[in-house]
N, C-alpha and C positions, 0 to 999 in steps of 0.2 A: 504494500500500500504506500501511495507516495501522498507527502502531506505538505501544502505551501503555506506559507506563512507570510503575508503580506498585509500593507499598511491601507489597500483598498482592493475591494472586490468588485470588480467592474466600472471604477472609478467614483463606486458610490458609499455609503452607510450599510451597504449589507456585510451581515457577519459571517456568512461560509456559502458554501456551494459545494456538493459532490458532483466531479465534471469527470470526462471519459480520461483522463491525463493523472487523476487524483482528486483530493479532497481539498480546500482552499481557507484558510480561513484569517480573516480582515484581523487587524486589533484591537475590534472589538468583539471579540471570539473568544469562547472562553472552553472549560474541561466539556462543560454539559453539549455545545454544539460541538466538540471535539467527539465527542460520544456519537451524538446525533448522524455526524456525518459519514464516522465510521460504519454505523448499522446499514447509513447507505450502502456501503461496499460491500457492506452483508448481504442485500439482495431486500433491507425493508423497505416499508414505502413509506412518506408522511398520510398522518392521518386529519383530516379536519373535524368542525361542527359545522362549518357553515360557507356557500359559494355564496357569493354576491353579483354576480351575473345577470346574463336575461332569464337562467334557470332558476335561479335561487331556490336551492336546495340548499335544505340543515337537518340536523339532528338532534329529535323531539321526543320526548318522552322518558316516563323510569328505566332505568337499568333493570333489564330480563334476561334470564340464561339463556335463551339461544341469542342472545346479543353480544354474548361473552362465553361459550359454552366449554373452553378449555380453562378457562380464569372465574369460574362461578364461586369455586371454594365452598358448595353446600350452603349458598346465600349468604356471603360473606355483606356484603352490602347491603345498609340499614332501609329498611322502606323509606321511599320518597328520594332514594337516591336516581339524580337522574342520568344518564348516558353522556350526554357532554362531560358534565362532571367527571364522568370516570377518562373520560376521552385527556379533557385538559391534566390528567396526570402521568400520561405518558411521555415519554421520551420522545416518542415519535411522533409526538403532537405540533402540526407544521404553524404553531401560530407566530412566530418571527420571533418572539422572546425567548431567549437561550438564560435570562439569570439564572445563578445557581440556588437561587431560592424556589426556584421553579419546579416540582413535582421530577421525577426520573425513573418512573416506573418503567419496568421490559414485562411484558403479558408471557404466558408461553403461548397462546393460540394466535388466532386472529381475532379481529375485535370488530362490532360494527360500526360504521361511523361511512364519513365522507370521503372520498380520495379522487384518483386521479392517473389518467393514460397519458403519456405521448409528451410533448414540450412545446412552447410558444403558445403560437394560436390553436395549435393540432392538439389540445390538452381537452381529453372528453372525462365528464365529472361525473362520479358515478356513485350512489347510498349504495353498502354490502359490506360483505367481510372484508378488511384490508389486512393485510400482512403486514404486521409490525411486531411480530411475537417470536420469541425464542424457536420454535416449531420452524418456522419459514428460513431461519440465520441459514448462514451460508460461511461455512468457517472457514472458506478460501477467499477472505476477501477481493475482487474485484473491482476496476472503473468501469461503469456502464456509459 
C-alpha cells in the first residue's frame, strides 16, 4: 500500500482520497481517515444517511436485524435506536469528518444504509447492504 502525505489534496480543504496510485492524505488528515482510507484498499465502500440530489434518498427508521443481520448481537440496540444512528458510528461513514472524537466502529457484516457505484457524474446511488464490515476486508490490500 502506498501512502502520500501532502499539504493539499486537489489543491483544496479535502482531507484524503483512496486513488488507483495509493491512498493521499492532506494535513488535515489524521489516524481515523488514515484508517478510513486504508479499509479503502481493503475492498470497503463509504456508507451514507443521506443523497441530496434530484433522488434524495436517506435512511429512515429504527434499527432492525435484517438491517444489520451479522452485527445484531441478540438486540444489542436499545428501542428507538434509529439506523443513521448506528450508520454515523462507523468508520466507514462517508460524512467528510475524520475527528478523532468521531465514533470508529468496523461491523463484521454488511450494514444497510446509502452508498454508491462508479465516480464523477457516473456515480448511481443506491439504499441496500453496503460492504463496510470485516466479512467483505480484503487483507491484500489494493489501489482501485
Amino acid at each position: 500500500m502506498k501512502l502520500f502525505f501532502v499539504q493539499t489534496v486537489d489543491g483544496s480543504a479535502r482531507r484524503g482520497y483512496n486513488y488507483t496510485y495509493g491512498s493521499v492524505l492532506g494535513r488535515l488528515g489524521n489516524g481515523r481517515l488514515l484508517a478510513h482510507e486504508f479499509l479503502h484498499a481493503c475492498g470497503l465502500g463509504d456508507i451514507y444517511i443521506a443523497q441530496t440530489n434530484a433522488t434524495l434518498l436517506k435512511v429512515e427508521g429504527e434499527v432492525l436485524e435484517h438491517l444489520l443481520p451479522d452485527d445484531w448481537a441478540c438486540g444489542y440496540y436499545p428501542e428507538g435506536t434509529m439506523q443513521a444512528d448506528v450508520i454515523k458510528r462507523l468508520l466507514m461513514y462517508g460524512d467528510g469528518d475524520y475527528s478523532p472524537s468521531k465514533a470508529d466502529m468496523v461491523p463484521y457484516g454488511d450494514i444497510w444504509g446509502l452508498g454508491y457505484k462508479g465516480t464523477g457524474t457516473n456515480q448511481v446511488w443506491s439504499l441496500g447492504p453496503q460492504k463496510v464490515g470485516l466479512k467483505d476486508l480484503n487483507r491484500q490490500p489494493v489501489h482501485q
